[in-house]
C-alpha positions in Angstrom: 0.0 0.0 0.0 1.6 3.8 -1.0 1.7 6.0 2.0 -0.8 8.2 1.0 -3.6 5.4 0.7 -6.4 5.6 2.7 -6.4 3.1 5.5 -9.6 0.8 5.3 -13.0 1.2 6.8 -15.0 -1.8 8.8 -18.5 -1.7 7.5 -21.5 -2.9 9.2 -22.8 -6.5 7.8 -26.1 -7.0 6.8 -27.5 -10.5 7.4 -30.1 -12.9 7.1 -31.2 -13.6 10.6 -32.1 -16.9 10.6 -13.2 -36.6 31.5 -11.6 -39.5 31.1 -9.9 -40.8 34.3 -6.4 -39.0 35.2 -7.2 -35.9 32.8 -5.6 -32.6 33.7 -8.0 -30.6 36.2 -8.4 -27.5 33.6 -11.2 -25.0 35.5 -9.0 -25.8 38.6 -6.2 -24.7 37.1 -7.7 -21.4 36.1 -9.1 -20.6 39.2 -6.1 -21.2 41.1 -3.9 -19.8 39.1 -1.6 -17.0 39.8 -2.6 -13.5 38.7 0.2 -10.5 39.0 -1.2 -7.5 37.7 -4.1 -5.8 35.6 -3.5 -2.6 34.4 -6.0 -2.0 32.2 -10.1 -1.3 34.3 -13.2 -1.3 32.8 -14.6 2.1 32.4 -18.4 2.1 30.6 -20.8 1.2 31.7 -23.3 1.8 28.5 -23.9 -2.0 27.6 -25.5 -4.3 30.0 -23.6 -7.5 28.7 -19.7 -7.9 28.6 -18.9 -6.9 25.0 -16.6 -9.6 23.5 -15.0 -9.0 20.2 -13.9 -12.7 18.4 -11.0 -11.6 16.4 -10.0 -13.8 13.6 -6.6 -13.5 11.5 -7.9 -14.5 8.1 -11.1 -15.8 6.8 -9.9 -18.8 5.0 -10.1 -22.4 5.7 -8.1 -24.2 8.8 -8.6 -25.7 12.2 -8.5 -22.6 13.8 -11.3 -21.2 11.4 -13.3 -24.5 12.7 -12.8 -23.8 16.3 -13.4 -19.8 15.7 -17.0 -21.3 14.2 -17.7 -23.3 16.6 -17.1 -21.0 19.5 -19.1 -17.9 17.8 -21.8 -20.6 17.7 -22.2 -22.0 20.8 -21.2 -18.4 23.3 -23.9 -17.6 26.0 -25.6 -14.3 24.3 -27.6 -13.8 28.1 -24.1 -13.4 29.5 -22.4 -11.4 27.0 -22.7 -9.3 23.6 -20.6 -10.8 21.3 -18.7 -9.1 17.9 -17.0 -10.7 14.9 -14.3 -9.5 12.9 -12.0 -11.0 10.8 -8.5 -9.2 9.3 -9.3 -10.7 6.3 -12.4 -12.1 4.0 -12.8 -15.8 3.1 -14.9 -18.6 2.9 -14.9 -19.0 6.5 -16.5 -15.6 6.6 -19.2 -16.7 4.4 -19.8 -19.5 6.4 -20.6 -18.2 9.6 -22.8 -15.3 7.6 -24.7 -17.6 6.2 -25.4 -19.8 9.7 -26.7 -16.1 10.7 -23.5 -14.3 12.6 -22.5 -10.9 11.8 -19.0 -10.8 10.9 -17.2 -7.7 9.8 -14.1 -7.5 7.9 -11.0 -5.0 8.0 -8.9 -5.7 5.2 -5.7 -3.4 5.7 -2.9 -5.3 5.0 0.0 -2.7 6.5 -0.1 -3.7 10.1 -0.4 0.0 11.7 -2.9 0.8 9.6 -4.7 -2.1 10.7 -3.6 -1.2 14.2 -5.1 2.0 14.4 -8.4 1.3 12.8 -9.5 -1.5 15.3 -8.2 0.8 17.6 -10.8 3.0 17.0 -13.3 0.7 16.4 -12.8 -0.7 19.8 -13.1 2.1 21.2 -16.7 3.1 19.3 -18.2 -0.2 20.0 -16.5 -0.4 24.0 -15.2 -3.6 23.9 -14.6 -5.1 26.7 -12.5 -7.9 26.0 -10.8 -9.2 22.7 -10.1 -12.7 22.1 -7.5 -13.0 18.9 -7.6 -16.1 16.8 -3.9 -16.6 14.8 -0.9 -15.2 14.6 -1.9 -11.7 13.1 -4.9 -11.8 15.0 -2.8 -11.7 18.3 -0.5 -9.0 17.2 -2.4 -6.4 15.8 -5.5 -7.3 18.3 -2.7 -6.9 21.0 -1.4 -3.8 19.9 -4.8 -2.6 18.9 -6.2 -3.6 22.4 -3.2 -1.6 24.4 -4.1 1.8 22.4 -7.8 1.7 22.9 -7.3 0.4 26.8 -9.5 -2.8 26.3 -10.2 -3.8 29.7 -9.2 -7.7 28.7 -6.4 -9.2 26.4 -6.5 -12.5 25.5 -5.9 -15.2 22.2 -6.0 -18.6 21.5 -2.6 -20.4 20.0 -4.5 -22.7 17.6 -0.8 -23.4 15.3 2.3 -25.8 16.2 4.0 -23.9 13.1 7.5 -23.0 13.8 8.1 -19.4 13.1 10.8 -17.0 12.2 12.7 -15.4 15.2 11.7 -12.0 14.3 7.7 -13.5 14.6 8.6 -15.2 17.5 10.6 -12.6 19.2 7.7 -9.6 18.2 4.9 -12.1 20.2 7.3 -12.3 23.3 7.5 -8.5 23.3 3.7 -8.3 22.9 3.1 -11.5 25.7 3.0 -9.3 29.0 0.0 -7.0 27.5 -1.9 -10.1 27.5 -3.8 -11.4 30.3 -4.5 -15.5 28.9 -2.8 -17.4 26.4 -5.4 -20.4 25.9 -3.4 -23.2 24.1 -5.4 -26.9 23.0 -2.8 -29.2 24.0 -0.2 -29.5 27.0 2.6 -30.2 23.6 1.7 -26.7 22.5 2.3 -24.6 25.9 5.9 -26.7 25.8 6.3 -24.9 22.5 4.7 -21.4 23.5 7.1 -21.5 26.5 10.0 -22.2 24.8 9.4 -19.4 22.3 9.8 -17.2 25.1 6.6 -16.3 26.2 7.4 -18.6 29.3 5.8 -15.5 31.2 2.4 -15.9 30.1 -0.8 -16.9 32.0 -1.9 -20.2 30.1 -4.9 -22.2 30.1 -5.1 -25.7 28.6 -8.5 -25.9 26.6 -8.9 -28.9 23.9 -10.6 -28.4 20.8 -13.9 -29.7 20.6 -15.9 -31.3 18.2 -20.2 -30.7 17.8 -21.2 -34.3 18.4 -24.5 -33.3 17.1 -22.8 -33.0 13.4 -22.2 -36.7 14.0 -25.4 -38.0 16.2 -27.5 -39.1 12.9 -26.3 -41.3 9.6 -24.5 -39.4 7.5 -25.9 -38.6 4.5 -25.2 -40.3 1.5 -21.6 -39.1 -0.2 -20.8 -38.9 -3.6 -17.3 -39.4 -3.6 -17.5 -43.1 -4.6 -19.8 -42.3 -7.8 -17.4 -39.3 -8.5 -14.0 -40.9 -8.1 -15.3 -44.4 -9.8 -15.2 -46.2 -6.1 -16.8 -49.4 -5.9 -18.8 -49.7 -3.2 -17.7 -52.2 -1.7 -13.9 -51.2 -1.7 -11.6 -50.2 1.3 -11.2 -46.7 1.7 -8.6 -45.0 3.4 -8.9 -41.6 3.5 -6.8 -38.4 4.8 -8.4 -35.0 6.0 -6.3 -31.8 6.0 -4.6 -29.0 4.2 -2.1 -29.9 1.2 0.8 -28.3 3.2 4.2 -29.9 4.2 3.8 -29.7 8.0 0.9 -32.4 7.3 3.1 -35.0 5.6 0.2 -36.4 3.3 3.7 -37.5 1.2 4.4 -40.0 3.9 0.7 -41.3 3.4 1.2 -41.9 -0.4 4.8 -43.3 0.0 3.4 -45.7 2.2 0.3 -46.7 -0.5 2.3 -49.6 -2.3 2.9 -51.6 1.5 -0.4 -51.3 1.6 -1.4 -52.6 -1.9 0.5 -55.9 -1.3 -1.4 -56.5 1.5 -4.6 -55.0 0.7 -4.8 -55.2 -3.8 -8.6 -53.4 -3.7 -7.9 -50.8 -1.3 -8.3 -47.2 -2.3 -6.9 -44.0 -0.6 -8.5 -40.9 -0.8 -6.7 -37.2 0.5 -9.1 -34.7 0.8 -8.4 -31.0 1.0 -6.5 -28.1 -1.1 -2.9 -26.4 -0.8 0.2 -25.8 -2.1 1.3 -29.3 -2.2 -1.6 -30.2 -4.4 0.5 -30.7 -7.7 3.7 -32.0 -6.0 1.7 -34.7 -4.1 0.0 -35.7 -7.4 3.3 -35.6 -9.2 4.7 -38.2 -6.4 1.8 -40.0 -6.5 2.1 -40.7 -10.4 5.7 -41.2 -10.0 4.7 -44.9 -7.9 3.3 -45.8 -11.3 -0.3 -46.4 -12.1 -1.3 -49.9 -10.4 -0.5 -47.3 -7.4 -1.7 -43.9 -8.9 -4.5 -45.3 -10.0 -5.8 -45.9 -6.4 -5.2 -42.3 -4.8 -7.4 -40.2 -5.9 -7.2 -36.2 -5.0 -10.5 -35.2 -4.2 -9.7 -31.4 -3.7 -11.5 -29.3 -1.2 -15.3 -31.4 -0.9 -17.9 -29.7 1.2 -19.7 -33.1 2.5 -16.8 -34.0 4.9 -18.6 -35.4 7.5 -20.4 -37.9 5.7 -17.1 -38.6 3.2 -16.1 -39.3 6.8 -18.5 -41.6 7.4 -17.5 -43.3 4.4 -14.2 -44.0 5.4 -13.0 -47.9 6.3 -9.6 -46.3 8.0 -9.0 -42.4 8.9 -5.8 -42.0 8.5 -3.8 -38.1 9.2 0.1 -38.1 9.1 0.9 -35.2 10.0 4.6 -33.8 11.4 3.7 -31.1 13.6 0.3 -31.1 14.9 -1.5 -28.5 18.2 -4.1 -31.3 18.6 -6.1 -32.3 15.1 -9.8 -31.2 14.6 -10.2 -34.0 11.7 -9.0 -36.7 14.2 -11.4 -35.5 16.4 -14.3 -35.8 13.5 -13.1 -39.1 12.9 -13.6 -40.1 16.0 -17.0 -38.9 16.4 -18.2 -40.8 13.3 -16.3 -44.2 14.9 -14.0 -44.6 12.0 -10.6 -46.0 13.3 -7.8 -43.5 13.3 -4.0 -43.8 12.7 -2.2 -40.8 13.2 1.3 -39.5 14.2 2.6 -39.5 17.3 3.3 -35.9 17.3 2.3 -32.4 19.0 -0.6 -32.7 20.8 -1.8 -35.8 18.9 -0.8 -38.4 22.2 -3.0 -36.0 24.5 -5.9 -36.9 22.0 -5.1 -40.7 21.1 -3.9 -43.6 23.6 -2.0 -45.5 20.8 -3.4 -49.2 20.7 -7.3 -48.1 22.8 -8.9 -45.4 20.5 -6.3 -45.0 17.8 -3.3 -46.0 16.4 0.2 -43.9 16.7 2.7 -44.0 13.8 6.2 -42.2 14.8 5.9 -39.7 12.5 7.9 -39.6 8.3 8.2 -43.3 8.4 5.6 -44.9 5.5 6.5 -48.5 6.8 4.5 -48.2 10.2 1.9 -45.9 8.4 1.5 -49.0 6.0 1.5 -51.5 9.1 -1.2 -49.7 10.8 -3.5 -49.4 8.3 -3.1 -52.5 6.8 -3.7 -54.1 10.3 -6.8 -52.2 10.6 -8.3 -53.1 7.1 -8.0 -56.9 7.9 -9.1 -57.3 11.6 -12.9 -55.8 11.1 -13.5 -56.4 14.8 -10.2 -54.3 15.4 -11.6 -51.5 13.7 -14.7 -51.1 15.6 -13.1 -51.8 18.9 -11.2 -48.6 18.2 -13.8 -46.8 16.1 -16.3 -47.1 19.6 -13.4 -46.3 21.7 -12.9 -43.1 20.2 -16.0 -42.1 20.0 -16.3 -42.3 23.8 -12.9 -40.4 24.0 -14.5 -37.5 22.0 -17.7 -37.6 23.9 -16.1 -37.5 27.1 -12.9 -35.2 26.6 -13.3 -33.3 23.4 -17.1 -32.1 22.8 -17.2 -28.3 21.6 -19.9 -28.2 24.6 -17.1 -28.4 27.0 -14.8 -26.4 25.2 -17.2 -23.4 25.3 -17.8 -24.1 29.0 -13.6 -24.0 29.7 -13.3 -20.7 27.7 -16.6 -18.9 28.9 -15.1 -19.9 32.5 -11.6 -17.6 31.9 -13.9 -15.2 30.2 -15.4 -14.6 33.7 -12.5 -14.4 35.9 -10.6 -11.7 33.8 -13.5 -10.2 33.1 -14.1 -10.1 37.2 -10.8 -8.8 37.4 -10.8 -5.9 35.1 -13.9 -4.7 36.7 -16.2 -5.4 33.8 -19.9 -6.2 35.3 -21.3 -9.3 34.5 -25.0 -9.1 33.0 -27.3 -7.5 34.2 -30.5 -9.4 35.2 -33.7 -9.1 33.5 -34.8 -8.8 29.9 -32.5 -7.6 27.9 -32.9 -7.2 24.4 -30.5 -8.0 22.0 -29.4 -6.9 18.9 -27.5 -9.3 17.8 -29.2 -11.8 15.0 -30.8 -14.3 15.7 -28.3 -17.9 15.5 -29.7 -21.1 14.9 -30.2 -23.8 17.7 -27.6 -26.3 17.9 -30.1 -29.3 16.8 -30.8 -27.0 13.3 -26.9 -27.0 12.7 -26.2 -30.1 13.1 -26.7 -31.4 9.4 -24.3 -28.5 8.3 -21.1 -29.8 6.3 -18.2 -27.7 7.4 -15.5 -28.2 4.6 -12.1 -30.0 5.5 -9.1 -28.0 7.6 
């Protein structure tokens, strides 16, 4: 952008309205946690409800997108008045629009521009707290957050991506203004510490999943009539963002082990990214008879019932926070193999509800799955024993619960009222029940 460029402007949006036994004691951490200083106190009083503003980095598609959904979903509008906004637009940002939340966009990309015009919009709307979703989200919700005095900084580290120094080193500088670092996995805090943010105030909080996505059948899926699937085939399929960190290459090098074993098996990878035409290329470069059973299926917008389909979930990833499309696996009872990595052991106990693969090595990737496809009473041991683990650990339910619960106690501590009792009318729109989103399709992360 030139330097005499006029720095965006947020518009208003206009909207249809339509634990398992030994687990780490999270809401007792939180409450007993340490707390050394608040600086920043609540001053209005001109809104009856806490005013939280969700701030997302970019509107495309991810597991942190997921999570930002499912929260904005499932907050308690009695107890406070919630705001979107998102640093960038995206198919995420359609999404939630269209299951009736307002989300606004500001679209600077020069960082102090961007700065200064949340600033200002935090300020105009009161905003009581700010809860920043991705990298960019933290550091120019941070910085914005400081200038307009928000009483309450906080953001959720949804990425095990290893950044540069100078990233790394600009969100240590920016760590004391915040008041909670929420992270999904015990793995990830490791990581957040050792970045040197070892000062923060952390609370553990799992991704969830909405189990009501995955109550009913699925629906039927078309990915057998449009990828020439036989019905009654094998199918092996991998959720996730063409990226290197998630090591689908590992998957596809493993594919000929699992031909030998397994001749009408097919693998499916599901999902879009930069890797697209290099994982294609090495797939082709196995030769047909193996080629000609992967099939790319390219972003697909029926991912819970393609999981549904699935004889083996499989995600191979090499740096993982936790894995939203293990989760969803789990909840639809397919049998997962995944690598051991990040916060992937807090989700899976290798052998009960899963299967762990050390991660970049095809031959155990092979051996898992190919132990899986021919012991059918294997499979659904593990595909029931996940689903409990999801149920009982990992339900978005109790991952809106956690947050809502730190929302409270910094909230109490800035000074910021809770609501006020009585009717008070909202003006947010209208979001649909739980039950009516359910049958949704979210599209893979």
């Amino acid at each position: 952008m030139t330097a005499g460029a006029a720095p965006a402007s947020i518009g208003e949006v206009n909207v249809p309205r339509p634990d398992r036994a030994g687990s780490p004691d999270h809401e007792g951490a939180i409450a007993g946690a340490a707390y050394t200083r608040h600086r920043r106190i609540h001053q209005s009083r001109s809104h009856p409800r806490p005013r939280i503003l969700q701030l997302l980095a970019t509107g495309g598609n991810g597991g942190a997108q997921e999570s930002y959904t499912g929260l904005l979903l499932r907050l308690d509008r009695a107890r406070y008045d919630v705001r979107a906004l998102s640093l960038s637009a995206g198919s995420a940002v359609q999404r939630l629009r269209g299951l009736g939340i307002a989300v606004e966009v500001l679209d600077e990309p020069d960082d102090d521009r961007a700065v200064a015009e949340l600033a200002s919009w935090m300020r105009h709307h009161e905003v009581d707290l700010v809860h920043a979703h991705m990298y960019r989200a933290e550091v120019i919700g941070t910085r914005a957050a400081v200038e307009a005095e928000t009483a309450v900084i906080m953001a959720t580290v949804h990425s095990s991506r290893v950044r540069s120094p100078e990233d790394t080193a600009l969100l240590a500088a920016l760590t004391p203004s915040m008041d909670r670092l929420i992270v999904p996995s015990e793995s990830i805090q490791r990581k957040v510490r050792a970045e040197g943010r070892d000062g923060a105030r952390f609370a553990v909080i799992p991704n969830g999943v909405d189990l009501s996505r995955f109550a009913a059948p699925p629906p039927p899926c078309g990915i057998r009539d449009d990828f020439d699937i036989p019905a009654d085939a094998p199918l092996v399929g991998c959720v996730g963002r063409l990226e290197p960190e998630k090591g689908q290459q590992h998957l596809i090098d493993a594919w000929p082990a699992v031909l030998r074993e397994h001749p009408d098996a097919w693998l499916a990878i599901v999902g879009e990214g930069s890797e697209a035409d290099a994982l294609r290329a090495r797939a082709a470069a196995l030769g047909p008879a193996v080629a000609n059973r992967i099939t790319f299926t390219g972003r697909r917008e029926d991912v819970a019932a393609l999981t549904g389909d699935l004889t083996v979930a499989a995600l191979s990833s090499l740096r993982e926070a936790q894995g939203i499309s293990i989760l969803e696996a789990m909840a639809r009872c397919r049998p997962m193999v995944a690598s051991a990595v990040g916060g992937i052991p807090e989700v899976i106990t290798d052998g009960v509800d899963g299967l762990l693969v050390p991660p970049a090595n095809p031959e155990a990737i092979a051996t898992a799955i190919g132990s899986l496809l021919g012991d059918p009473a294997l499979r659904e041991r593990i595909g029931a024993a996940g689903y409990r683990t999801v149920a009982e650990r990992f339900s978005i339910d109790a991952q809106v619960r956690r947050i809502q619960a730190v929302y409270d106690e910094e909230l109490a501590r800035a000074g910021v009222p809770a609501a006020r009792t009585g009717n008070v009318p909202s003006r947010e729109p209208a979001v649909r029940a739980p039950s009516e989103r359910g049958a949704l399709e979210l599209p893979p992360v």
